[in-house]
MDAnalysis code that builds the backbone (N, CA, C; Angstrom):
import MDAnalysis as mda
import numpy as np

u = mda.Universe.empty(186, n_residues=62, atom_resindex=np.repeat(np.arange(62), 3), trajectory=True)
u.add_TopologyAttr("name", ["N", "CA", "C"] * 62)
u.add_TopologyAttr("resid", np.arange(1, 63))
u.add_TopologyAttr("resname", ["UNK", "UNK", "UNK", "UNK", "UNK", "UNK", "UNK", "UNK", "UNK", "UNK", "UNK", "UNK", "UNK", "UNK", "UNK", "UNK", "UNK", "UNK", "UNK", "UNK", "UNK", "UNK", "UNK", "UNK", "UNK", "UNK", "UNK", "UNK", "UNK", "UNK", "UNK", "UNK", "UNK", "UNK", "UNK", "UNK", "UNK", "UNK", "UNK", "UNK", "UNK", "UNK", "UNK", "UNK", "UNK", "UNK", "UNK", "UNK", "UNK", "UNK", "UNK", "UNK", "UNK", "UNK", "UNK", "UNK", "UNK", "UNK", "UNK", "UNK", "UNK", "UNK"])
u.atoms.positions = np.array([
    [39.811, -49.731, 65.519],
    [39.519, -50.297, 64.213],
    [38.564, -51.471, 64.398],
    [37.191, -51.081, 63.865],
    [36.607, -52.733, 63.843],
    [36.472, -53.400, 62.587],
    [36.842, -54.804, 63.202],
    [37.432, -55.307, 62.150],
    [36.755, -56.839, 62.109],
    [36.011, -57.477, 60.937],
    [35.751, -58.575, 60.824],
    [35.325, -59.580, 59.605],
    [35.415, -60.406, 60.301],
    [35.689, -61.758, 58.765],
    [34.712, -61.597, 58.073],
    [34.971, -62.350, 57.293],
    [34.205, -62.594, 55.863],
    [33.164, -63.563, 56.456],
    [33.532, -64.088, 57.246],
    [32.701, -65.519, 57.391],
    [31.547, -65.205, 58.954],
    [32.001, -64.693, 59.444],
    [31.359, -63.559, 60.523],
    [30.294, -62.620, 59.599],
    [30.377, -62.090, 58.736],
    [29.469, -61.413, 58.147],
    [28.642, -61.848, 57.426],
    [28.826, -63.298, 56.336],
    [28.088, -64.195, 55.556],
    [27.425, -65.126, 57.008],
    [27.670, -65.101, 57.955],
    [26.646, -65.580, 58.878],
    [25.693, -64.536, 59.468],
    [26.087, -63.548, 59.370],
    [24.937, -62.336, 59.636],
    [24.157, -62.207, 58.663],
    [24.064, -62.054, 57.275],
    [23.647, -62.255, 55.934],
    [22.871, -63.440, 55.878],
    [23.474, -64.787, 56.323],
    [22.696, -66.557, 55.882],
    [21.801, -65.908, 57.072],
    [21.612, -65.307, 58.414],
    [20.890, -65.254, 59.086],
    [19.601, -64.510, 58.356],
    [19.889, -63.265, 57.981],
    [18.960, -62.029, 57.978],
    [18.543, -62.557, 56.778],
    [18.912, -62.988, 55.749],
    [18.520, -63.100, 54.306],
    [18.104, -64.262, 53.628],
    [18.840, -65.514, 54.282],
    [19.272, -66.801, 53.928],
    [20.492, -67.170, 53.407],
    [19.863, -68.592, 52.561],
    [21.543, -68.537, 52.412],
    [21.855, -68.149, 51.364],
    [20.944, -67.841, 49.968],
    [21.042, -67.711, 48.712],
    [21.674, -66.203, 48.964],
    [20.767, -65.826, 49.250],
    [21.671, -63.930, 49.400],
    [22.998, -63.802, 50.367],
    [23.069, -64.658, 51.271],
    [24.343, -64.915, 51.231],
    [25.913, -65.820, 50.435],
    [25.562, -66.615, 49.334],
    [25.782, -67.366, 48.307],
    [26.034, -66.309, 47.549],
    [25.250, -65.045, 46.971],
    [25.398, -64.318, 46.224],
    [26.276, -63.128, 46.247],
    [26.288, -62.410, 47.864],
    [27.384, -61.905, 47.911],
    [28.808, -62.153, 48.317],
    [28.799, -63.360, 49.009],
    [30.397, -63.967, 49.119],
    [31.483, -63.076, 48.298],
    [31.266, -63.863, 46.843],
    [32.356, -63.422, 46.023],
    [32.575, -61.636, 46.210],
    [31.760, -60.946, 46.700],
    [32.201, -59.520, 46.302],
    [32.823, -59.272, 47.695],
    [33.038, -60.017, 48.896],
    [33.316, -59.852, 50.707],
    [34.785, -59.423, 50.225],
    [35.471, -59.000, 50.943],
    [36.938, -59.151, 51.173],
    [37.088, -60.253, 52.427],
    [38.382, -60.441, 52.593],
    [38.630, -61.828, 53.666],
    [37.959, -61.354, 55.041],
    [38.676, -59.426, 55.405],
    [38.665, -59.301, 56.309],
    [38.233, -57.872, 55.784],
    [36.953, -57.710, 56.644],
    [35.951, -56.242, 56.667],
    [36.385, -55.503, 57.590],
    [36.769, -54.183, 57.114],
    [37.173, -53.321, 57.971],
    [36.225, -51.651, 58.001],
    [35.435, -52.107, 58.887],
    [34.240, -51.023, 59.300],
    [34.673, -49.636, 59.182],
    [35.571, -49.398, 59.493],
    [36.154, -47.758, 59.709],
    [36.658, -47.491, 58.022],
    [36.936, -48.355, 56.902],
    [37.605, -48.476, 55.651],
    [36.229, -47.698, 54.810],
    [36.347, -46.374, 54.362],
    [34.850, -45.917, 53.017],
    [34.923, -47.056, 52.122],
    [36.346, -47.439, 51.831],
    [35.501, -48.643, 50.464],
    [34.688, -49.669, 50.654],
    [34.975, -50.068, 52.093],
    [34.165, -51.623, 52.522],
    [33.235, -50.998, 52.857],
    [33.194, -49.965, 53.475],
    [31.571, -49.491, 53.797],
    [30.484, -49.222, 52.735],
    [31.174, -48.728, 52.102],
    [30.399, -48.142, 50.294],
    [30.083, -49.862, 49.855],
    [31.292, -50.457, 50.085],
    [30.908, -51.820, 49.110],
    [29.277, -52.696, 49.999],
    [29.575, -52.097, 51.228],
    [28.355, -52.996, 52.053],
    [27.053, -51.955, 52.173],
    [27.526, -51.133, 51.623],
    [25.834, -50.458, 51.596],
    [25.556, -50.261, 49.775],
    [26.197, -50.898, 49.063],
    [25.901, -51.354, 47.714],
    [25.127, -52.663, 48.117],
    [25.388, -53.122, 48.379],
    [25.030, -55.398, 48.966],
    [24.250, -54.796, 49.583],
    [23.241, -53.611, 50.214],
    [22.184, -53.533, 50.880],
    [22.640, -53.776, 52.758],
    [24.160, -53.904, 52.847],
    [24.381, -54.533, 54.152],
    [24.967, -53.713, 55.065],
    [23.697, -53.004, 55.705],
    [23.340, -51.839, 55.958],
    [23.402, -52.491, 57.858],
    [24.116, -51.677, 58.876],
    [23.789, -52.155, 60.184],
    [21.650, -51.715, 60.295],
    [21.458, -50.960, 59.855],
    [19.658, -50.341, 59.895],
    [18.982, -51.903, 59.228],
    [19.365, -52.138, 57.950],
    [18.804, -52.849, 57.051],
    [18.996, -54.294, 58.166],
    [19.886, -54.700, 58.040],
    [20.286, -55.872, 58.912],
    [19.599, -56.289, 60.251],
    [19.451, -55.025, 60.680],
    [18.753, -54.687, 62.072],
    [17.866, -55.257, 62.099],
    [17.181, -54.370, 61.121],
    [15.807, -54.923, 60.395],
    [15.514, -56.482, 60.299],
    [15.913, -56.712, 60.046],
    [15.384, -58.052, 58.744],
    [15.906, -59.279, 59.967],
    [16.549, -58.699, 61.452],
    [17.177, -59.951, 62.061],
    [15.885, -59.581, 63.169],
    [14.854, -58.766, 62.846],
    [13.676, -58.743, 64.042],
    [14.491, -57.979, 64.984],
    [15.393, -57.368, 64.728],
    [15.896, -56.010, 65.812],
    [16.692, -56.298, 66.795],
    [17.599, -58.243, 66.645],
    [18.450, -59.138, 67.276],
    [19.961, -58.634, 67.181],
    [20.023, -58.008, 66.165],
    [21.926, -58.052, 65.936],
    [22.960, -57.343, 66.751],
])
């Protein structure tokens, strides 16, 4: 099961995006993201927060 915080992921986000797009999706995070879960996955490729997209946008670092 991988499994990780809210606050672990809004620092992957303040990284790739800043902080406003991370400001913006906070409220929709759950505490604790659970990668293997379809709803958190569906909910993070709604937010664009895509491991490809992310990839992307961190210059190919993450």
């Amino acid at each position: 099961m991988a499994v990780i915080t809210k606050t672990h992921a809004l620092n992957v986000v303040r990284r790739a995006y800043g902080p406003t797009h991370a400001e913006a999706v906070a409220p929709q995070l759950p505490e604790r993201i659970d990668l293997d879960n379809p709803a958190h996955t569906n909910l993070l490729y709604k937010l664009g927060l895509t491991p490809d997209r992310l990839f992307s946008a961190l210059g190919g670092e993450l």
